[in-house]
C-alpha positions as CSV (number, residue, x, y, z in Angstrom):
1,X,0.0,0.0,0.0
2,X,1.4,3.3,-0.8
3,X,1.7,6.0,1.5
4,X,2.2,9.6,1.9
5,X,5.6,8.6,3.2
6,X,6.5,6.5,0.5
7,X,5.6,9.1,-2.4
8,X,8.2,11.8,-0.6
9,X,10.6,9.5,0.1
10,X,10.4,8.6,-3.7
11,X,10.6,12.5,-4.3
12,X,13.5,13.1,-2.1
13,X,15.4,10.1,-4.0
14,X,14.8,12.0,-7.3
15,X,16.7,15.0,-5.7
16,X,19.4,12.8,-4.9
17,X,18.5,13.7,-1.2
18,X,21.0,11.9,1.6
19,X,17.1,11.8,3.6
20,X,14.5,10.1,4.3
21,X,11.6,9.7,6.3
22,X,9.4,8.1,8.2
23,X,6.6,10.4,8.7
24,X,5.4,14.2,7.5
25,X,5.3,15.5,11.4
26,X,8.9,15.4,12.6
27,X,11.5,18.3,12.7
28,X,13.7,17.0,10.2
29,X,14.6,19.8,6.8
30,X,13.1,16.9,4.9
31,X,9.5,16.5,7.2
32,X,9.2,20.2,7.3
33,X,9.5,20.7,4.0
34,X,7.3,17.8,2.9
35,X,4.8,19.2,5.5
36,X,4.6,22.1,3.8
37,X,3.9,21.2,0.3
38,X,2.4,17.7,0.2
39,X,-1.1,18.6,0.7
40,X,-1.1,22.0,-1.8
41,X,0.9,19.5,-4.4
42,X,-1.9,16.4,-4.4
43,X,-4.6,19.4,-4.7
44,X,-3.4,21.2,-7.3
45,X,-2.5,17.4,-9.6
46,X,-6.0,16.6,-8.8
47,X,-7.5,19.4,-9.8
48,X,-5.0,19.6,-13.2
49,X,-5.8,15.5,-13.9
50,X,-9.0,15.0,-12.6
51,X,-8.5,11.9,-11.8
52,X,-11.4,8.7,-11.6
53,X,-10.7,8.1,-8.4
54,X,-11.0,11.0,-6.8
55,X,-14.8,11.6,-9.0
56,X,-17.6,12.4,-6.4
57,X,-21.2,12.8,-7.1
58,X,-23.6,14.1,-4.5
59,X,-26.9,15.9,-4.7
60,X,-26.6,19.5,-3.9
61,X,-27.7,21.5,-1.0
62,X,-29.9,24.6,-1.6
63,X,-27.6,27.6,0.4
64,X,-31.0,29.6,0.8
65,X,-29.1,33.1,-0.6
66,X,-31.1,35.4,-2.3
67,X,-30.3,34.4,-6.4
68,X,-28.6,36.1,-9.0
69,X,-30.9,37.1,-12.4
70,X,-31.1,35.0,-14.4
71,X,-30.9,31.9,-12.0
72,X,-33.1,30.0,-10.3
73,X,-31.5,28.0,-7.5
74,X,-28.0,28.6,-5.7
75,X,-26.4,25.8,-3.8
76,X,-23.6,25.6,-1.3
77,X,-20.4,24.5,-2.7
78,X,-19.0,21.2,-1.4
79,X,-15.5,22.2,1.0
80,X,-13.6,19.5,-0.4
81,X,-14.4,20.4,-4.3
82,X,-11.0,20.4,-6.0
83,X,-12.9,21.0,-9.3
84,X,-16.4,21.3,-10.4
85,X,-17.0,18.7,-13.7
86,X,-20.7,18.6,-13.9
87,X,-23.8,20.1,-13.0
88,X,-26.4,17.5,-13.3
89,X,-30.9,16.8,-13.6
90,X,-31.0,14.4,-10.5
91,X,-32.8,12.8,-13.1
92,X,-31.8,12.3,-16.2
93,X,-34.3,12.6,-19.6
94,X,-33.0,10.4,-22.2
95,X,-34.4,12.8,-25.4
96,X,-32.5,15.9,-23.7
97,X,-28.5,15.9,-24.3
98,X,-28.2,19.4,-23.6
99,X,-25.7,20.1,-20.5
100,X,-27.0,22.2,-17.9
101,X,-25.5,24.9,-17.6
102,X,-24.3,26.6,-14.4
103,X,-22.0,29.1,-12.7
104,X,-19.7,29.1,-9.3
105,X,-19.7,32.6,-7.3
106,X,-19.2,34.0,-4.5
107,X,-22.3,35.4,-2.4
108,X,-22.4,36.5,0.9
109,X,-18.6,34.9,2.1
110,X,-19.9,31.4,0.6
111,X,-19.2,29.5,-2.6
112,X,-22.4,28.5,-4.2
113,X,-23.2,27.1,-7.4
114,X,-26.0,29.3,-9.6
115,X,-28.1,27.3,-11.8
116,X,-31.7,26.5,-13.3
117,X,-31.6,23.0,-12.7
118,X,-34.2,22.0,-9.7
119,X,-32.7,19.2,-7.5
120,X,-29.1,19.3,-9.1
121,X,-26.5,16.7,-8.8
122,X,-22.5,17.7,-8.8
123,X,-19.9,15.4,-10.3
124,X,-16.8,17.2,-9.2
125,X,-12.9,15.9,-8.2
126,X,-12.9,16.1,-4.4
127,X,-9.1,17.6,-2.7
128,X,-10.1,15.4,0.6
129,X,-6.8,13.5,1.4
130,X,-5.0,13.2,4.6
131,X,-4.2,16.1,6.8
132,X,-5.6,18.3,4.4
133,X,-8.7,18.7,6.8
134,X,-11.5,18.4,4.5
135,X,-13.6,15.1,4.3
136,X,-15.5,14.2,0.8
137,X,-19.0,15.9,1.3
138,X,-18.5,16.2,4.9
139,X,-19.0,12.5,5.0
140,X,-15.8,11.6,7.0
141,X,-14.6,9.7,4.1
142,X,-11.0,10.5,2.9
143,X,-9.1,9.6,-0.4
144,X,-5.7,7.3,0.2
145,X,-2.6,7.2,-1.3
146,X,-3.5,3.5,-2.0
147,X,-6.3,4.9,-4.6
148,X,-3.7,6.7,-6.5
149,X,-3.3,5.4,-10.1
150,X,0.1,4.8,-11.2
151,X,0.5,8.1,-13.4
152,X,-1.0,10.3,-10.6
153,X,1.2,9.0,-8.1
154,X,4.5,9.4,-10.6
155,X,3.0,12.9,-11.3
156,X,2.8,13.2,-7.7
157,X,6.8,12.1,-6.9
158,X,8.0,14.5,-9.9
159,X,6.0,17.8,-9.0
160,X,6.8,17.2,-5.2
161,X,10.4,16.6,-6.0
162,X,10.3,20.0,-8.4
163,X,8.6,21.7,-4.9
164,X,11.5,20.1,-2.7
165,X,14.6,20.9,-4.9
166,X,15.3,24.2,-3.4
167,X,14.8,23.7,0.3
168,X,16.3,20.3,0.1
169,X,18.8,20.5,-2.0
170,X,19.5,23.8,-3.3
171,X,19.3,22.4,-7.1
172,X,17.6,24.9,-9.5
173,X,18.1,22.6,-12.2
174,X,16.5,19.3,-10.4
175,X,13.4,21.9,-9.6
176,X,13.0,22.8,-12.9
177,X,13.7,19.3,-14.5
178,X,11.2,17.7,-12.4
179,X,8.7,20.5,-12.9
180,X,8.3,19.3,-16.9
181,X,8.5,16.1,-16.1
182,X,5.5,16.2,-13.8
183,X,4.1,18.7,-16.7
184,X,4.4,16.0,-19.3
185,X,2.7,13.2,-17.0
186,X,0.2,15.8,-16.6
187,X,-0.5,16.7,-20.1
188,X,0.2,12.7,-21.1
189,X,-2.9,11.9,-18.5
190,X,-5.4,14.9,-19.9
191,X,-6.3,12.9,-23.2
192,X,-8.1,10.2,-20.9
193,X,-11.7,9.9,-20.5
194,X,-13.2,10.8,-17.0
């Protein structure tokens, strides 16, 4: 099973770090620094992939805000929504192909999702992984490193090894190296189907 541990310590290796570790809360250069930049790393690669295993559908929550012309309902953003992918009928007309069409704002402080669609569903890519303090739909549920695909988890090693570089090992040109390659697995992965 892989592990948060196991994808820095892969990272570290591709820095030609002297360092490992065994966990992301110690007081090692290497745990600080891993600390700092796992979670924000994972996010940002799932929101850029969109991967399958991170898809979440969930019915949508009416905020009760007053609506923006020319929409009809407004519902609360999910906290752990890396990415919205779809706004959905909750159910679906099989002689109507048209998507339904919607729009993410900001009213009153919260994130809400505008639409004409009564009784919406949201397909979206959820950001709820360890120690990133969000839980899919408020659920408790988390993502694992063990649900990683193979390319997301190497996308994972090379951007976190791009973020590491500099604090680790002072190499601008291991940061920047690893930057494209983690651009290339990203770019390599955006041709699959969701």
């Amino acid at each position: 099973m892989v592990t948060s541990v196991d994808l820095v310590n892969r990272a570290l290796n591709q820095i030609a770090s002297q360092s490992q570790i065994t966990d992301l809360a110690g007081t090692s250069p290497e745990q600080i620094a891993a600390s700092d930049f796992y979670v924000a790393a994972v996010q940002l690669l799932l929101r850029e992939m969109d991967p399958e295993f991170a898809r979440v559908q969930v019915p949508l929550v009416s905020s009760g805000l007053q609506l923006i012309v020319p929409w009809s309902y407004a519902y609360t953003l999910p906290a752990d929504c890396m990415r919205i992918r779809q706004v959905m009928p909750s159910v679906l007309s099989v002689n109507d192909p048209q998507p339904v069409r919607w729009s993410k704002q900001s009213l009153a402080g919260e994130e809400v999702i505008l639409t004409n669609q009564a009784n919406a569903l949201l397909v979206y890519t959820t950001g709820a992984i360890p120690n990133s303090g969000l839980t899919i739909d408020g659920a408790g549920n988390l993502l694992t490193e063990s649900q990683f695909d193979q390319t997301f988890a190497e996308a994972v090693v090379r951007f976190l090894a791009s973020e590491l570089a500099m604090p680790i090992g002072g190499r601008p040109d291991f940061a920047k190296q690893k930057l494209v390659e983690a651009g290339q697995l990203i770019t390599s992965d955006s041709g699959k189907d969701s």
